[in-house]
N, C-alpha and C positions, 0 to 999 in steps of 0.2 A: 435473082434469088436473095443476096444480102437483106433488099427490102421485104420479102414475104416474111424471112427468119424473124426481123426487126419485128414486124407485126404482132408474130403471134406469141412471142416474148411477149411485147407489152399486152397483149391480151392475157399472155399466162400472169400475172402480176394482180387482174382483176380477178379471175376463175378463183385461182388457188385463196384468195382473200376470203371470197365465201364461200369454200369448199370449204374451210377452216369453222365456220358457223353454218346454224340451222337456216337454212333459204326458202323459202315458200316457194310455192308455181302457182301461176294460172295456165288456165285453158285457152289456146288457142282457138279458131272457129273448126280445127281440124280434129280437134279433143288430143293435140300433142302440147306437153309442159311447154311451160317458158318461163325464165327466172330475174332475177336484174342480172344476173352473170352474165345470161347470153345477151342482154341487151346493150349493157355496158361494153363486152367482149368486142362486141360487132361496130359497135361506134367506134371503139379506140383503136379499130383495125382500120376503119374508112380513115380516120382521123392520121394514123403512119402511112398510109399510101399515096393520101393526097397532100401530105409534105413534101414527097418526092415525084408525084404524078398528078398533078390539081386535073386535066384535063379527064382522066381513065373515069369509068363506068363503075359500076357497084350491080353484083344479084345478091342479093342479103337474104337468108332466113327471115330475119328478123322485122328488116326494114324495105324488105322490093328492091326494086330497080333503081338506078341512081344514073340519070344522062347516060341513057340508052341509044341515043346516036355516036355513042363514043367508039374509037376504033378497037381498044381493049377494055376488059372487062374482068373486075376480080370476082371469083364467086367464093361466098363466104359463108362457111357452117359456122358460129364462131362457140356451140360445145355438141359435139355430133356424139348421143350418148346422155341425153340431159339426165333421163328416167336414171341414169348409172350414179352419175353427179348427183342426184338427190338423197339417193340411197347408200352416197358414201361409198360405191365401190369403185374403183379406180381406172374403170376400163374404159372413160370419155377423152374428149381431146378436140382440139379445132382442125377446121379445115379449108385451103385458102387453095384455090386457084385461079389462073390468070388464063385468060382467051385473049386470041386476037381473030378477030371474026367471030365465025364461029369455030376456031380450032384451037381447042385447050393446046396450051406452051406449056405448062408449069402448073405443080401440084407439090401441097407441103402439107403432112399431117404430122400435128405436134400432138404429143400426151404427155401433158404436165405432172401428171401425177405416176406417173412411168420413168418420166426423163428420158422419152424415146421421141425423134423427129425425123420423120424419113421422108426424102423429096425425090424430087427431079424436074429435069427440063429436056424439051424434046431434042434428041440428039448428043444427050450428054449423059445417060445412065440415070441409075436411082442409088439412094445413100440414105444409111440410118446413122446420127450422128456421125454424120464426113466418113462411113466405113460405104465401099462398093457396096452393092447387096443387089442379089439375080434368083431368080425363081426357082424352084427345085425342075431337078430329070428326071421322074416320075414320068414313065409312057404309059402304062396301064392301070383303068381305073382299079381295077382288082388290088392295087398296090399304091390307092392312093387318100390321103386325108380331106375331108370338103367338110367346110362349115356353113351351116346356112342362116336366113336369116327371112322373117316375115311369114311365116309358115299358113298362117290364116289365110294371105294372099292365095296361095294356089292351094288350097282347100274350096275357097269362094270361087276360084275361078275354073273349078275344075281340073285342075291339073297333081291336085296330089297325088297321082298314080305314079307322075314322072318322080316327086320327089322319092315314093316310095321303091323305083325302078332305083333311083342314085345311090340308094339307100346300100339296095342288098347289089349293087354294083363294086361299091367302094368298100374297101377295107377299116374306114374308120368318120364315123361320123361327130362333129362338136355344132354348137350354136353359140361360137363365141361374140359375134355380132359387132354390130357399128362400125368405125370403123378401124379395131384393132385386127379384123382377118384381114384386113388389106396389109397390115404391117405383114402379118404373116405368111401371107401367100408370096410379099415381094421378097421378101428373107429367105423362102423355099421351106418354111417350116410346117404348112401346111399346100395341098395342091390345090383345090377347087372350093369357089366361093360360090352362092347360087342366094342372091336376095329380091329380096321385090316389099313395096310396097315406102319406093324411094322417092326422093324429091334430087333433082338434078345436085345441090350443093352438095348432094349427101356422097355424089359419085363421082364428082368432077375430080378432083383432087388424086382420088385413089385409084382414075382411071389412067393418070398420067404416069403415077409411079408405079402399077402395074406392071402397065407397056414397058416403059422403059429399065425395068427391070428382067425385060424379056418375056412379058406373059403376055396373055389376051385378055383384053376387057370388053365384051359385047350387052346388047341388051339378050332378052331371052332366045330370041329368034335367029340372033347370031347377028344383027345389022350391028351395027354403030350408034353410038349412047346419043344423045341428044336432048335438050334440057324438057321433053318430054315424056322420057325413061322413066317408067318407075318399075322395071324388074331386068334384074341385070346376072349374065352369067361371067366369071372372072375366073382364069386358072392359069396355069404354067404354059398355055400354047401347046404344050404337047397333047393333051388330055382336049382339047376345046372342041374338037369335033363330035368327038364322043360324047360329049356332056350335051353340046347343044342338040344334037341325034336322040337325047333322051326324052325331050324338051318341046319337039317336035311330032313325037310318036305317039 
């Protein structure tokens, strides 16, 4: 853990530098932004891990794969939230996890512009700035908060009926997005996340501190994420049957 924190410090050092000024984007081939933030971000990240880990892998946003027969592997958002970051609003941050195999160990999402960091490592709990932090007791949807996120997705693919079923299910709907509902859901401050239209980096991280803050992190269908996930249901465990039942129907 000491070396993930290291990371995303010195990554927070470049962000917030041109968060401070006007940053251009281009286009990806996927039509999502990109800045020198995020590419500078993602180097100085590779660049702190392989001080302490020359031999470990890399899955980059930015830059692919990096010695992909390696036994660990970090996976790196390095500003999850760019569109936020442009527009000056404060709800972006990076995202670092570590696999061994294929089984995510450790997940850290930092927001700089928050001053909020909340990890963990499998077996050891989840912590927002070094404070415990565990999912809310929410049993029933009727009494419980969901934010969602990618809403076109299940429009396109047919499925906004479910969104609209969660909708008048839940007592409280937000679309606070990226990945600050993952700070929230591991804090217990919101119960149910429901996103799609992900890339594996985008989940890796906040699948860890999820869990180990006592919740569930599944894809749609209820399986286990896999780095080719792109719609994912996330809640307090208690609520996850019901949600994925929605999901299903």
């Amino acid at each position: 853990m000491p070396v993930a924190l290291e990371a995303v410090t010195e990554a927070e050092r470049i962000i917030m530098h041109y968060y401070a000024d006007e940053v251009r984007a281009t286009l990806k081939a996927d039509l999502s932004p990109v800045t020198i933030a995020d590419t500078e971000a993602e180097q100085s990240i590779i660049k702190t891990v392989e001080k302490y880990f020359p031999g470990h892998g890399f899955i980059g946003e930015e830059f692919g794969n990096k010695r992909e027969a390696a036994e660990y592997h970090w996976v790196i958002d390095p500003i999850d939230g760019t569109k936020n970051f442009l527009r000056k609003i404060p709800l972006f941050g990076t995202l670092l996890a570590l696999m061994r195999g294929k089984d995510l160990i450790m997940g850290v999402s930092h927001m700089p512009a928050l001053k909020e960091t909340v990890y963990a490592e499998r077996g050891q709990g989840a912590y927002s700035n070094a404070q415990p932090i565990k999912v809310s007791s929410v049993a029933k949807l009727e009494e419980a908060s969901v934010s969602f996120g990618g809403i076109k997705y299940f429009h396109k693919t047919g499925r906004f009926s479910q969104v609209a079923a969660l909708v008048e299910a839940t007592a409280r709907q937000r679309a606070f997005g990226d990945l600050w509902q993952y700070h929230l859901l591991a804090q217990g401050k919101i119960d149910v996340v429901v996103e799609a239209r992900l890339k594996f980096w985008d989940i890796a991280a906040p699948s860890v501190i999820v869990e180990e803050a006592g919740g569930m992190f599944t894809d749609i269908n209820g399986q286990p994420i896999n780095e080719d996930t792109t719609a994912i249901i996330a809640t307090n465990g208690k609520l996850h049957d019901s949600v994925v039942n929605l999901f299903k129907g």
